[in-house]
C-alpha positions as CSV (number, residue, x, y, z in Angstrom):
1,X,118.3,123.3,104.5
2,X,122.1,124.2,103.7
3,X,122.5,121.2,101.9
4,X,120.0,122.1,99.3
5,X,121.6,125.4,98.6
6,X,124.9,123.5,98.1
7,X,123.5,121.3,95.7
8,X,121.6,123.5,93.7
9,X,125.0,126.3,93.7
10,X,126.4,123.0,92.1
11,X,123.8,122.0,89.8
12,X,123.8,126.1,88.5
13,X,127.5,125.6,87.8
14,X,127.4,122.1,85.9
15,X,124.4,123.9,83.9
16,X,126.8,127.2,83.2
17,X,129.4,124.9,82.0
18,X,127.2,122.3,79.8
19,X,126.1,125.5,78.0
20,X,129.1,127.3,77.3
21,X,131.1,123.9,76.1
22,X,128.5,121.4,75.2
23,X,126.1,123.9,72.8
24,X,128.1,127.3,72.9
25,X,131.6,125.9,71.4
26,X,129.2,124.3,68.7
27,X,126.9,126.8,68.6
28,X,130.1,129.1,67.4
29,X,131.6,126.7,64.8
30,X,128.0,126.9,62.9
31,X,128.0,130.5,63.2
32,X,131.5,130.5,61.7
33,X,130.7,128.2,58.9
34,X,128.0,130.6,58.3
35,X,129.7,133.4,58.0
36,X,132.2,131.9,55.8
37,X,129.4,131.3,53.6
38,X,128.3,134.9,53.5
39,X,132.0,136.1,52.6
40,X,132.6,133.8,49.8
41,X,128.8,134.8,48.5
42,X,128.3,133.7,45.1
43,X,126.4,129.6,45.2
44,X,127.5,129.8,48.8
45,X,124.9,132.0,49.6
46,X,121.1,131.4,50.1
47,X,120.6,134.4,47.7
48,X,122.4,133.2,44.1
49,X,124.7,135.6,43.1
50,X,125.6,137.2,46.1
51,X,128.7,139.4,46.9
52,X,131.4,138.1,48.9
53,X,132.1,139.6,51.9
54,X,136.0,140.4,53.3
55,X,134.6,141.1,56.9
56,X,132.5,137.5,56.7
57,X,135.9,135.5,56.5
58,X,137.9,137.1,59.1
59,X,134.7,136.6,60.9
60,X,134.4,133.5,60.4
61,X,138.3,132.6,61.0
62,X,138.1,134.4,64.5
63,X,135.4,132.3,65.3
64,X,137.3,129.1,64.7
65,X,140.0,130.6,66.4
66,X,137.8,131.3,69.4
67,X,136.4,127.3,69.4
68,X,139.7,126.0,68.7
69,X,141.5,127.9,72.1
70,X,138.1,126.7,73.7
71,X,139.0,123.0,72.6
72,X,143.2,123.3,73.8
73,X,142.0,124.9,77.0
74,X,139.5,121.8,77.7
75,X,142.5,119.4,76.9
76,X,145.1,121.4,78.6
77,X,142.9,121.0,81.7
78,X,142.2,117.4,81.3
79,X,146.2,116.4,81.0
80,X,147.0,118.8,83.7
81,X,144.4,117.1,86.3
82,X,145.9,114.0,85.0
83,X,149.8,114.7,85.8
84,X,148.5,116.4,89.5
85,X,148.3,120.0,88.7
86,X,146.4,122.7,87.9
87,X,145.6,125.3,85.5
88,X,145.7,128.9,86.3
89,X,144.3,132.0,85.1
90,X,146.2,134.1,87.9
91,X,147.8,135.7,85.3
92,X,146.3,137.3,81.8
93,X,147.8,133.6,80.2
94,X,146.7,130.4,81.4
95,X,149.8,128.4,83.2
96,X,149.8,124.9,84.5
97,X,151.0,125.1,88.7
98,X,151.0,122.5,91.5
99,X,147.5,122.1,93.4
């Protein structure tokens, strides 16, 4: 019966992680393509004509910023298991240690 609850705590954690970088990193580049579009308004915007917006570009910009960290993270965990080590969020920074 143990060995159920291990494998279904590991299935919830594959299914945590497939969300947040398989559909949430995406999910978040749309939404900052988006609102890009809202604060350069004008033929941009669904609505001809439209305003732009200041607060939709830095918006949008954080948002890219937010995908892009999401996307060195990813690869700075990738090379790290690679070279033997590990990275750590012991600290407010991620830092690459020895396992």
């Amino acid at each position: 019966m143990h060995n159920l609850g291990f494998a279904l705590e590991g299935a919830w954690k594959v299914l945590a992680a497939g969300l947040i970088l398989g559909a949430g990193l995406p999910a978040l580049f749309a939404l900052g393509i988006r609102t890009l579009a809202w604060g350069d308004g004008g033929s941009a915007e669904a609505t001809a004509g439209a305003a732009p917006h200041a607060a939709g570009k830095i918006l949008g910009w954080l948002l890219f910023a937010i995908v892009l960290l999401g996307v060195v993270l990813g690869i700075t965990f990738i090379v790290a298991s690679g070279l033997g080590k590990a990275l750590s969020f012991e600290h407010v920074f991620p830092t690459i240690v020895d396992k």
